[in-house]
N, C-alpha and C positions, 0 to 999 in steps of 0.2 A: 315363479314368484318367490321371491326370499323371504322365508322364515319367519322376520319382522313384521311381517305387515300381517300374519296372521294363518289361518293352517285351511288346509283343504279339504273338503269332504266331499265323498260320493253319496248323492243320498239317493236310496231303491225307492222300488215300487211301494208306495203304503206308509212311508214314512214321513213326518212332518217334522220341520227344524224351526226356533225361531231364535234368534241372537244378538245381541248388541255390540258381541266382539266380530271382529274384524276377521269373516272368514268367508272363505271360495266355495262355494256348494254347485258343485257340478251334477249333472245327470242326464240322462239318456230317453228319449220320449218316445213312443209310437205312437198309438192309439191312444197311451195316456194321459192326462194333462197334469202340466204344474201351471202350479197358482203362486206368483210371489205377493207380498204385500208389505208393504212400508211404511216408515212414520220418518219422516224428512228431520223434525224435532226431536226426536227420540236417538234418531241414527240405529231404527231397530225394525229388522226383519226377517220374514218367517215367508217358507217356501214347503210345500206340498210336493208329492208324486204321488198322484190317484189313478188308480185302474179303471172303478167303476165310477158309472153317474150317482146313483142313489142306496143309500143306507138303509133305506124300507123293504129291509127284505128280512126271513126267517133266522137267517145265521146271526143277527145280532151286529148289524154294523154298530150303532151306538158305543157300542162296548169300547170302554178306549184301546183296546189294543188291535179294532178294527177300524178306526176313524179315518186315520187314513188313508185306509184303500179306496174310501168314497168320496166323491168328487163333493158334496154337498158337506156331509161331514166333517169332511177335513178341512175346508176352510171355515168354515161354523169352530174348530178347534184351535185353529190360529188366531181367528179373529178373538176367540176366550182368553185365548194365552197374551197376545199383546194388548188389549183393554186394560187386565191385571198390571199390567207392566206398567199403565199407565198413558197407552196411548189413549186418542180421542176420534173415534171415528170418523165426522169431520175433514183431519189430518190423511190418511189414512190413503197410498193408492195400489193399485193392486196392474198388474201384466198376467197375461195367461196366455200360454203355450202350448202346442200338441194339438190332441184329437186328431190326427192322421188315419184314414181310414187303408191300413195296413195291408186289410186282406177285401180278397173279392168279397162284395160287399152283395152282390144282386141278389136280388131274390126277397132281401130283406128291407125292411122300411127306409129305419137309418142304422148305421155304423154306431159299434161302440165306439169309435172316436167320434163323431159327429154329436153324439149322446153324452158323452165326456162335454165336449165344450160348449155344448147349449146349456147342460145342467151349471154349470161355471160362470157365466156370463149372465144364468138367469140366478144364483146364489148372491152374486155380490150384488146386483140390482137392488134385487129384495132386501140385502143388508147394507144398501145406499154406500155401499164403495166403489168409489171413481176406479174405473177401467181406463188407464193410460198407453196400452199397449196392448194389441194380443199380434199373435201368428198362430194361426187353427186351423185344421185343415189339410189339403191333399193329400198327398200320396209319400210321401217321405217321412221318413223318421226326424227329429231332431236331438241336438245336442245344446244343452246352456248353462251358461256358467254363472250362477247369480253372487253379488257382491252384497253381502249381506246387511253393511254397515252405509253402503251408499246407495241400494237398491237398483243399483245397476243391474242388466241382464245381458249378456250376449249368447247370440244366439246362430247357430253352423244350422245348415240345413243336409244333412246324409245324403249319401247316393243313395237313387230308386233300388231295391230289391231287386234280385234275379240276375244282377251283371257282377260281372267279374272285378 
């Protein structure tokens, strides 16, 4: 992509972006979920990498420098930062990606990815944000490249683990 049109970022695990200028936010999924969410009016958006489902736990997810690790949290923390900004919730659509269930899962109820994007799908409900897309689920990792300024997402789906 050349230079002009805007700069590229990798964003990790835990960490939340949200911007109006014109940039590539690339990242890498397993079991975790990203959450993008948009204002078509604004030309302003903000994207997620969460680990966990839920912030109710003894370590302090609230804490803002743990917001992002939680799937709940962190978009509870986008949604704060672009309100301020001036969107209108309304406006407002959101795509969600991941929750891959990574590893053998048996034995257990559900997966931390399965848990990642139930808690995702049940957050924005609750905060009446149109889900326009997801991809969740099985067994592969993903890769996507969100367009910050036009809400675009693309989205690679990885080779299954264990092959050459």
């Amino acid at each position: 992509m050349p230079a002009a049109q805007g700069k590229v970022v990798f964003l990790k695990p835990g960490q939340i972006m949200v911007s109006s200028e014109p940039v590539l936010v690339t990242t890498l999924l397993g079991s975790c979920v990203a959450v993008t969410i948009f204002s078509c009016r604004l030309r302003l958006g903000a994207i997620c990498h969460a680990q966990l489902p839920s912030s109710d736990n003894p370590t302090g997810g609230e804490h803002d420098g743990y917001r992002g690790k939680y799937v709940d949290s962190a978009i509870r923390a986008m949604l704060e930062r672009l309100l301020q900004r001036g969107a209108l919730r309304g406006e407002l659509e959101a795509k969600v990606f991941g929750g891959a269930d990574m590893f053998d899962a048996r034995g257990r109820m559900r997966s931390v990815g399965r848990q990642n994007s139930e808690m995702a799908l049940r957050v924005l409900a609750h905060e009446t944000v149109r889900v326009t897309k997801q991809d969740l689920g099985g067994e592969r990792g993903r890769k996507i490249i969100f367009h910050s300024h036009t809400g675009e997402v693309l989205l690679k789906r990885m080779r299954k683990s264990g092959g050459c």
